[in-house]
C-alpha positions as MATLAB code, in Angstrom:
seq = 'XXXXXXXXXXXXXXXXXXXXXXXXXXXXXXXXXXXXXXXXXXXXXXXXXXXXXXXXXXXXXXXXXXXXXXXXXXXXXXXXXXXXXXXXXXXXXXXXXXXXXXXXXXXXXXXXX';
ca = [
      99.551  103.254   88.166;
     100.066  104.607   84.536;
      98.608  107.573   83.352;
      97.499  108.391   80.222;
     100.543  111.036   79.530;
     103.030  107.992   79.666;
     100.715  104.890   78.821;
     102.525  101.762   78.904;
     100.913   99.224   76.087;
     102.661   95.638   77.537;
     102.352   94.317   81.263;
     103.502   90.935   82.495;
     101.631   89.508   85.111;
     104.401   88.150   86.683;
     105.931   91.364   86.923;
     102.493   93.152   88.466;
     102.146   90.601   90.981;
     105.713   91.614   92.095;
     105.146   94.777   92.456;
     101.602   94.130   94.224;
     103.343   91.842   96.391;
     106.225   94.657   97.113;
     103.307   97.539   97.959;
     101.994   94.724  100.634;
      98.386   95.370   98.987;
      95.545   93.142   97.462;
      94.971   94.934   94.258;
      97.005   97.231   92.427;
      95.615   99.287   89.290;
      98.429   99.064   86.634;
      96.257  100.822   83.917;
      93.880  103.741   84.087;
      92.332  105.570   80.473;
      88.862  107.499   81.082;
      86.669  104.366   79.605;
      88.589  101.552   81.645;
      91.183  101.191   84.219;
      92.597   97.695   84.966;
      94.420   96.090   88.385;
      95.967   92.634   89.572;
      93.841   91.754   92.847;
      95.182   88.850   95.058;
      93.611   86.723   97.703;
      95.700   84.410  100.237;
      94.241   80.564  100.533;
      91.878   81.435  103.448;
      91.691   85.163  103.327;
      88.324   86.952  103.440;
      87.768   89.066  100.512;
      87.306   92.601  101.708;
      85.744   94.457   98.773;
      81.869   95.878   98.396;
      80.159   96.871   95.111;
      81.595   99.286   92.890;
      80.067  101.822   90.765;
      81.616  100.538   87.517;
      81.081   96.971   85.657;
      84.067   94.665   85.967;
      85.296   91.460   84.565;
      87.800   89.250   86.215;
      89.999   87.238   85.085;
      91.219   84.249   87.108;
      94.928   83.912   86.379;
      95.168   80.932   89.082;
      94.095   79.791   92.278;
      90.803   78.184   93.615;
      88.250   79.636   95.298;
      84.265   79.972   95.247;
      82.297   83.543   94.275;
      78.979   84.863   95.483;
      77.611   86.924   92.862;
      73.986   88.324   94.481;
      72.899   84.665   94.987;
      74.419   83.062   92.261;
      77.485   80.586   93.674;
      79.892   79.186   91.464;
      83.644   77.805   91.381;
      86.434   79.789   90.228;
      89.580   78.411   88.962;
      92.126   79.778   86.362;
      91.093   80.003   83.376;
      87.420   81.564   84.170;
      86.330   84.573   83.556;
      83.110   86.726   85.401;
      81.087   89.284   84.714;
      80.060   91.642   87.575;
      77.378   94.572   87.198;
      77.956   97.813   88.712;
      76.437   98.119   92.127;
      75.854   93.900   91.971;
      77.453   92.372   96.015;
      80.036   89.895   94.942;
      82.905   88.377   96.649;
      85.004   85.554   96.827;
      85.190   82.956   99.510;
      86.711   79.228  100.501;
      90.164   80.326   98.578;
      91.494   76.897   98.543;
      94.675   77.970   96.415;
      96.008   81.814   96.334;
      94.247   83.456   94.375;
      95.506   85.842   91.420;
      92.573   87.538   89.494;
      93.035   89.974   86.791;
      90.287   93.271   87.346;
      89.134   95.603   84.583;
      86.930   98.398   85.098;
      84.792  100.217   82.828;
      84.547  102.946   83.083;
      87.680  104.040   84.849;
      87.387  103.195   88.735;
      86.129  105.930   90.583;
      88.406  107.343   93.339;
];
C-alpha cells in the first residue's frame, strides 16, 4: 500500500495483479490519500465473492473477466470494459464468474480500517 509520504503517481495493472497474486489475496489497496484509496480485487471463475457493504462509495472497474453482480436487487452482466457504481452501505456482490475476474476498486473516501 502507498502512503501519502511516498505517493507513487503510475501503477500498471499488470504489475498489481502480480503482486496481488504473490500476497495470495483477493484485493490489494495499491493507493490510499484521505479522500480516496484504490485496490485491484480478483475473483477465480467460480469463486464466491466474499465481501459485505462498506461504509464508503466505490466504483469498479472491470479490467476483464465475466461474471454477473447483484446490486440490492438490481442484476446485471459484467464484462471488461464496464464500470459500476456502488453506494455506501448498498449489499452488492458478484456471482456466476464465468471468466476470472480482475476488477479495479476505488474508494471514496479512503477505506476505513
Amino acid at each position: 500500500m502507498v502512503v501519502a509520504t511516498e505517493l507513487t503517481h503510475f501503477f500498471h495493472i499488470d504489475d498489481l495483479a502480480r503482486e496481488r497474486a504473490a500476497k495470495g489475496k483477493l484485493y490489494l489497496e495499491f493507493l490510499r490519500v484521505p479522500a480516496l484509496s484504490a485496490g485491484v480485487y480478483a475473483l477465480a471463475a467460480g469463486a464466491t465473492d466474499p465481501q459485505k457493504p462498506h461504509h464508503e462509495d466505490e466504483l469498479y472497474y472491470v479490467v476483464r473477466g465475466q461474471a454477473r453482480m447483484q446490486i440490492g436487487s438490481e442484476h446485471a452482466d459484467v464484462r471488461a470494459g464496464s464500470v459500476i457504481f456502488v453506494e455506501s452501505e448498498r449489499e452488492h456482490r458478484f456471482y456466476d464468474i464465468r471468466e476470472e475476474l480482475e476488477v479495479l476498486v476505488f474508494l471514496a473516501p479512503a477505506e476505513q480500517e
